[in-house]
N, C-alpha and C positions, 0 to 999 in steps of 0.2 A: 563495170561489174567488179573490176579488181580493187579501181579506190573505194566503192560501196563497204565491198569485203574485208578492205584495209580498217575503215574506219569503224565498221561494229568490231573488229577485233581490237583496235583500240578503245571501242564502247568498253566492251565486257572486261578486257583485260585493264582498265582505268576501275568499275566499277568495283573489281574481285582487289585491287589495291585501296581503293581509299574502303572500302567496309573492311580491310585488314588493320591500316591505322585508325580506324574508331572503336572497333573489336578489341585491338593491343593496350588503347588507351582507357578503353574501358573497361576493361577486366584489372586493367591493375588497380584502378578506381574504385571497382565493389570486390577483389579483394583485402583491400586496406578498412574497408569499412564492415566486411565481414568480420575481420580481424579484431574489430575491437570490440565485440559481443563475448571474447573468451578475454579480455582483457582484468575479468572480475576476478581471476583464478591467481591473479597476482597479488600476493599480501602486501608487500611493501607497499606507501602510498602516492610516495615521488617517484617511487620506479613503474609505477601503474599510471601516474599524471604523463610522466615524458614519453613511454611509449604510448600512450594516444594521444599525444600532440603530435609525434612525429606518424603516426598513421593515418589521423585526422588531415595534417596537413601536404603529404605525402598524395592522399586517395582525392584532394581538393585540387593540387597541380595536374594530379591525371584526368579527372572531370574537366576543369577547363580547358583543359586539349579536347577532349572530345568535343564541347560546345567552340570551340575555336574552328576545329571538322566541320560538324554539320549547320553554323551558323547560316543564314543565307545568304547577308550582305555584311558588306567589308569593314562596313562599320561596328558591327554586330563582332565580327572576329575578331578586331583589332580589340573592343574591351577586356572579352575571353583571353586575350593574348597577354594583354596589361595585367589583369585578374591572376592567371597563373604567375606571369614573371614574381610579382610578389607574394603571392603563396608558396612559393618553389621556395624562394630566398628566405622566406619564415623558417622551413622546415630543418633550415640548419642550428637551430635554438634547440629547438624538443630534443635534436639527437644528441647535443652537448649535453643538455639536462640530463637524459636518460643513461647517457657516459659517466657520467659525475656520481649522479645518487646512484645505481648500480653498483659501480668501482666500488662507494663507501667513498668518498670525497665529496669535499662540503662547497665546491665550485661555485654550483650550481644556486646555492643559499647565499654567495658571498652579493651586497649591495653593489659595490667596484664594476666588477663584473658584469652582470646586471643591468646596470647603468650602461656600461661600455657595449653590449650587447646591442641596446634598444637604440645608442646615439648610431652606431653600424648600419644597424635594419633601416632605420630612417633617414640615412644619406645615401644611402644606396638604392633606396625606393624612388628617391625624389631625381638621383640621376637617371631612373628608367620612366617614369612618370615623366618626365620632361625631354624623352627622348625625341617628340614631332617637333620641338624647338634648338637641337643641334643634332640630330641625325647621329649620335657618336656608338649607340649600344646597338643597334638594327634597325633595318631597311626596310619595308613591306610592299608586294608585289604581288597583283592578282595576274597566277598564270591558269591555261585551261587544260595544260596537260601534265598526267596521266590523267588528271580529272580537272576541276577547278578547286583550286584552292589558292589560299595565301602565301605564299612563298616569303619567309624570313631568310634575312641574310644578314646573319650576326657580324659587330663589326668589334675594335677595339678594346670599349668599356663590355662589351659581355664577356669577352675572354677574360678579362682580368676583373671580374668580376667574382666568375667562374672559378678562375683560379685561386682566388681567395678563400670560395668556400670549399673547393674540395681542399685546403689548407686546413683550414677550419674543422671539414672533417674526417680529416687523417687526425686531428689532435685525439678527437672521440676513440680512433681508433686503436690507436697509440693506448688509450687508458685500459679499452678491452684486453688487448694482446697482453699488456702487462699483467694485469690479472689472471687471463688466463694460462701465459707463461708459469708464473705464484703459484698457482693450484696444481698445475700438471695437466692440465686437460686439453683438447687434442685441440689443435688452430687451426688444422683442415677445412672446416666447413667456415667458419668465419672469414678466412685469406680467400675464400671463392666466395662468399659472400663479397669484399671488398671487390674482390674483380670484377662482379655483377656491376656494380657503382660505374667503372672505368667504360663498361661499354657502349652507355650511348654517347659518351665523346666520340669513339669509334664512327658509331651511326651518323653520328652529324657529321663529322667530316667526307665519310663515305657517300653523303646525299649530296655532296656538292659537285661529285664526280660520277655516280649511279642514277640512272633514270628510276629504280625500281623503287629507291625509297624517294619520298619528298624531301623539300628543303627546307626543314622545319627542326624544333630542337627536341630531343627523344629524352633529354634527363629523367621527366617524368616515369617513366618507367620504368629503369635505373631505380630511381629512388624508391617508387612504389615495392619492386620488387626488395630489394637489400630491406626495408622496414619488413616486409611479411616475411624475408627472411630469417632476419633478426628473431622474429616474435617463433619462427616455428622449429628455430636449431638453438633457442635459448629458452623456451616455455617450461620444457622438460625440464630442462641444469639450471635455470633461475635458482632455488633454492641450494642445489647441490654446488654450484659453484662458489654463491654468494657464502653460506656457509663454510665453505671451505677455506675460500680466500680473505674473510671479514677476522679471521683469527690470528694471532701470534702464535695461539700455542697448535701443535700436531693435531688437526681433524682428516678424521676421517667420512665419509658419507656414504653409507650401505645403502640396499634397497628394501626393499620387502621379503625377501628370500635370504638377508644378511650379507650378502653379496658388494664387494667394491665395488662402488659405483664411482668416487671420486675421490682427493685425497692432495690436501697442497705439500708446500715441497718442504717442510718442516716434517711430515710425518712420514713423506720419503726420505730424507735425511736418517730420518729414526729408524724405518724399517724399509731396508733397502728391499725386501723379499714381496713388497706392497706390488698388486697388480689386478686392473682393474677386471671386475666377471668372478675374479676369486672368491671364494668363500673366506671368510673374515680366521674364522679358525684353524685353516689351514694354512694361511699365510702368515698372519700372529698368532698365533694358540695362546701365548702370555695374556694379551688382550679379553679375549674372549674369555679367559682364565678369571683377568680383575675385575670382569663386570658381574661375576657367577658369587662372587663374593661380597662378605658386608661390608669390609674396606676398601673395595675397589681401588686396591693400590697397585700398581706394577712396580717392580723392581728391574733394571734392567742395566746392565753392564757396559759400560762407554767408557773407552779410552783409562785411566787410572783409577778412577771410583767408578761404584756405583749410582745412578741416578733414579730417583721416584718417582712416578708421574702419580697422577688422580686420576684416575677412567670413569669419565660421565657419559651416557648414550640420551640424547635428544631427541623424538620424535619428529618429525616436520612435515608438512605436507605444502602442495602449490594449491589443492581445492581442498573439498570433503573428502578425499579418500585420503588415505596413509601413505605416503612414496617410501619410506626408509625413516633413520636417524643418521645421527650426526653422534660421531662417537669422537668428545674431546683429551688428549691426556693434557693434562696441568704439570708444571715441574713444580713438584714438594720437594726436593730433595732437602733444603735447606729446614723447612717444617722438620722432616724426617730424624733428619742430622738432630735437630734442639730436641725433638720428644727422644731419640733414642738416649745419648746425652742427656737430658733429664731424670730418665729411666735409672740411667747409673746413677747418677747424683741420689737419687730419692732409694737405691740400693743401700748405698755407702752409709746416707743417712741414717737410716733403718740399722744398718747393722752396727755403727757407731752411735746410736741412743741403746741398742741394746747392751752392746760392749758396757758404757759408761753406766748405765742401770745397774746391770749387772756390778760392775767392780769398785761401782760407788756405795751401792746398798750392803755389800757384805761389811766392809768397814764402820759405815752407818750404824749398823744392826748390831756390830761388838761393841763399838762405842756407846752405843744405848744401855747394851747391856752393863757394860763396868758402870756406866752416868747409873744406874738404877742401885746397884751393890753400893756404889759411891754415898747416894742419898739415903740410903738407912742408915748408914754410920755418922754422916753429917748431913747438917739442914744449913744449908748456907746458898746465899746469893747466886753467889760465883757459878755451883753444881746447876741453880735454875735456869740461869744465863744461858749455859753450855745446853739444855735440854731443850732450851725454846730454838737455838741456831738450829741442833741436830735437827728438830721439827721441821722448821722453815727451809735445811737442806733437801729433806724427805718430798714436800709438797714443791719443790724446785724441779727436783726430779721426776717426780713423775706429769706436772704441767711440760717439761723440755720432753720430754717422752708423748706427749699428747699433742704437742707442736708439731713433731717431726713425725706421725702417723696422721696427725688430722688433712693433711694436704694433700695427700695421695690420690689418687685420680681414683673414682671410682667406676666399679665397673657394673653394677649392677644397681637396683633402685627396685623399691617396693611401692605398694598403694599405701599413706598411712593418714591416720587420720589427725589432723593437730590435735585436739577436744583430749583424745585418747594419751598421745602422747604426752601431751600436758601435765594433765595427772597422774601420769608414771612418775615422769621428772621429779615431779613435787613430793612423792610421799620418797626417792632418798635421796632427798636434799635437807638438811637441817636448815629448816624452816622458820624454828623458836614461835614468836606470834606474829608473824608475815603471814596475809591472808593472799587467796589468788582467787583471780574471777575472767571466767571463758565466755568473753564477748558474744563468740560465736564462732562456728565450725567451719574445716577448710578442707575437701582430701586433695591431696597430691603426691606424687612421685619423691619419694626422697630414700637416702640411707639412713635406714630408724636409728640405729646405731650412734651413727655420725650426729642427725639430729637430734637427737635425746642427748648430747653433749653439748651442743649447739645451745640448748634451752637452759639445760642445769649450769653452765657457764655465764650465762645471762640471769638466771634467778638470782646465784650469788654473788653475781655483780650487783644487783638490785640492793640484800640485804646487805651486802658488805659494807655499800655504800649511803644505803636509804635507813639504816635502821632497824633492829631487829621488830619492829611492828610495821613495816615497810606492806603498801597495797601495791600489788601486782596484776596488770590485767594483759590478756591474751585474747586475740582476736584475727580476723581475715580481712583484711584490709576491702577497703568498700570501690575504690577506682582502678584497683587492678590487680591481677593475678598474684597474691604473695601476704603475709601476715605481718603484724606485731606482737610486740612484748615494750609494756609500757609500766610505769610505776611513777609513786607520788612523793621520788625519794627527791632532794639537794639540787639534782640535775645536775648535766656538766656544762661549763660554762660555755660561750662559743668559739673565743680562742684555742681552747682543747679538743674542739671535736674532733681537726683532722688528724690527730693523735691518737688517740683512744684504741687504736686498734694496730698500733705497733706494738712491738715486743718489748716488755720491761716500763710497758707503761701502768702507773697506778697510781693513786691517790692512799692509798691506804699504806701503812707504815709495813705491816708485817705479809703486805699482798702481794705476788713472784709477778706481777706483771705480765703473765701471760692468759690469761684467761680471757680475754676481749681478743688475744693473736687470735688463739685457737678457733674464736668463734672465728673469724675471719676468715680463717683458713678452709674450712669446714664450709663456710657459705662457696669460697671461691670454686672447691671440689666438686659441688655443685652447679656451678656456671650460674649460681643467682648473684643476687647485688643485695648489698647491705646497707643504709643510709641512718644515720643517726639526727634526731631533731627532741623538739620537746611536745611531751606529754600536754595534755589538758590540764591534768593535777599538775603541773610545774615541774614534774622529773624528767625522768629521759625517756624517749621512745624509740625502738631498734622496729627498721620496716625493712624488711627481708623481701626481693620481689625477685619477677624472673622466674619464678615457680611452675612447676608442669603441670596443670591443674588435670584433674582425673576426672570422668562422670561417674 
């Protein structure tokens, strides 16, 4: 009665263990494979490839334990058995993959690599595939107790096998910590993720001394779990991490509420008062200051100068819904520094063309006048000479005066019409018999001002050059955003083109040479481009592009 009693207690208590390792084995089986049903939710496309290879082949070592379980003859297990050995050992590939393009390292792309990867996988398949021929990786052994099953008894080459690949992926790991060290973000749950890895080495050593587990190898589970780890303590911060850490310059990564959610260690450098659950304004207020703004510039005080960042906010999401932004600052300071510094320069400017106007015109203006009293008393040479310089100083002066305001950055811009402006220009420019004809109409963005200078500079570049019967046509250029001004004058040759639009260039004897600057300057104030070729009728053709085109 008592070995009767012994032996169903050993029934039930065999049966309630092996349905616990087919249970163990197969749960972590479907869920690696549920896993990859949410794996769409990942944008990146390498970082979505490597985790479901390593989930795919993760939930494929757990399956073949199971059918290695419930197989019914030996033969049947031993395939099951072969089948996972190499599926296990594949699964160290995906996880490197997914380490590399994750990190932002191009490992994973390199050929070398690659190569050396697949020559790996395929020597070490063939020493386990050829294991019924030197007995050297494991032993197999049909025992019946706690139940029947196959009894593995790892030997030399699995250990060092083994050993290889959790080498292999601690490297993986190695890349994680690193990053996630970079960003700031908490290592807790990954370092227990890693521990997960370590315990079924535990298990298996423990089965060789514990009747309660088998003697069988537990990696798979190990493995399966750390992948649907992976995917469920990284799903969320995929973007917030990668974001954070993909950058040089200070990111930050809010939530949906504006809230710190992430933030690498550049923009803790910068703001030490940074903590993650904060409100963004409460912790930078500067911040939340340059984004309210059209220049989203920060200015902020470090060590002996001051420094400028750029403050950009990025939307981002892991599926269809909205998680936060990514709030980048850029160092301008050096930008800054040159426009500030510019600013003076184009001050100074300004106020020394007005000085020099000024205190060149009064002198100018008496001397005209005595040259005038001079010439009713005499008619001579010498007094015309002297009246045509004073001229040419007059028209000097006020083109260097039109140089050093045309370049100014402007700050505002109107709708205008070319058609319109055109014939403004035209009726006060002296014209003589110079005809003008409006191809066709263009409206854009521009300062009328500045361009009605821009045109009447280039007309009398036309006539100065083409003739006072000189044809002039104006139009909108037909392949892209921006107009001409074209004429049927002399042309300029092709050696001079790149010329033409330096200062004190000119062909004409009594011409100040700044008239082609100014336009240039005038275009550049503008952020368009100017290019000079020739005309149909054999003149010159100015194509001005880059234009803001308006509806």
């Amino acid at each position: 009665m008592n070995i009767l009693l012994i032996s169903l207690t050993n029934l039930v208590s065999g049966n309630i263990l092996y349905t616990a390792h087919v249970l163990a084995f197969g749960t972590a089986a479907v869920l690696c494979f549920v896993m990859l049903t949410r794996t769409s939710r990942i944008d990146d496309p390498e970082i979505r490839r490597g985790l479901v290879a390593l989930l795919l082949t993760s939930g494929g070592w757990a399956s073949a334990h199971v059918a290695f379980l419930v197989m019914p003859t030996v033969e049947l297990k031993l395939l099951f058995y072969y089948v996972g050995l190499v599926i296990g050992l594949s699964a160290v590939g995906p996880w490197l993959y997914f380490c590399s393009a994750y990190t932002g390292r191009s490992l994973h792309r390199e050929p070398v690599f690659r190569r050396l990867a697949v020559g790996v996988f395929l020597l070490i398949v063939a020493v386990k595939l050829t294991n019924p021929l030197h007995q050297f990786y494991f032993q197999a052994e049909l025992v019946t107790t706690p139940f029947q099953y196959l009894a593995v008894q790892s030997h030399l080459l699995h250990w060092l096998v083994m050993g290889l690949t959790y080498v292999l992926a601690s490297i993986g790991y190695f890349m994680l910590l690193e990053l996630l060290w970079e960003v700031g973000h908490d290592t807790k749950p990954f370092v227990g993720l890693v521990g997960v890895t370590g315990l079924p080495v535990i298990l298996d050593i423990t089965a060789l001394t514990t009747p309660g587990l088998i003697n069988i190898t537990y990696e798979p589970i190990g493995v399966a779990a750390f992948a649907v780890g992976v995917f469920f303590v990284f799903l969320e911060d995929f973007q917030t991490i990668r974001v954070a850490g993909e950058s040089d310059d200070p990111v930050i990564v809010l939530d949906a509420e504006h809230r710190v959610r992430d933030y690498n260690t550049q923009a803790r450098e910068l703001f030490p008062a940074l903590e993650s659950g904060a409100r963004l304004s409460e912790v930078v207020p500067e911040v939340t200051t340059a984004l309210n703004t059209d220049e989203s510039v920060v200015e902020l005080s470090r060590e002996s100068s001051p420094r400028y960042y750029q403050v950009s906010a990025n939307p981002f999401t892991t599926d269809k819904s909205q998680l936060g932004e990514a709030i980048t600052l850029t160092d301008i300071t050096e930008r800054e520094q040159y426009r500030a510094e510019l600013e003076r320069q184009n001050e100074r400017l300004e106020q020394f063309a007005s000085m020099v106007s000024h205190d060149l015109r009064s002198p100018l203006t008496v001397a005209a006048g005595h040259l005038e009293f001079a010439r009713q008393e005499y008619d001579s040479e010498d007094l015309e000479a002297t009246k045509n310089a004073l001229t040419r100083m007059e028209a000097l002066i006020e083109d260097l005066l039109g140089l050093a305001r045309q370049g100014q950055p402007i700050d505002e811009t109107d709708q205008v019409s070319l058609s319109a402006v055109t014939h403004q220009c035209w009726e006060v420019v002296d014209t003589s018999e110079a005809t003008l004809t409006v191809d066709s109409d263009l409206t854009f963005m521009a300062d009328p001002a500045r361009l009605q200078q821009l045109l009447e500079n280039l007309f009398r570049n036309a006539i100065d050059h083409g003739g006072d019967d000189v044809r002039i046509r104006v139009g909108a250029l037909a392949d892209q955003p921006g107009f001409y001004i074209a004429d049927d004058g002399p042309g300029i040759p092709d050696e001079e083109k790149d010329d033409v639009f330096g200062s004190g260039y000119s062909t004409d004897a009594d011409g100040t040479g700044f008239g082609l600057a100014i336009v240039s300057e005038i275009v550049d104030a503008h952020d368009w481009q100017i290019h000079l070729t020739d005309s149909a009728d054999g003149g010159a053709r100015f194509e001005v592009t880059g234009v803001e085109i308006s509806e």
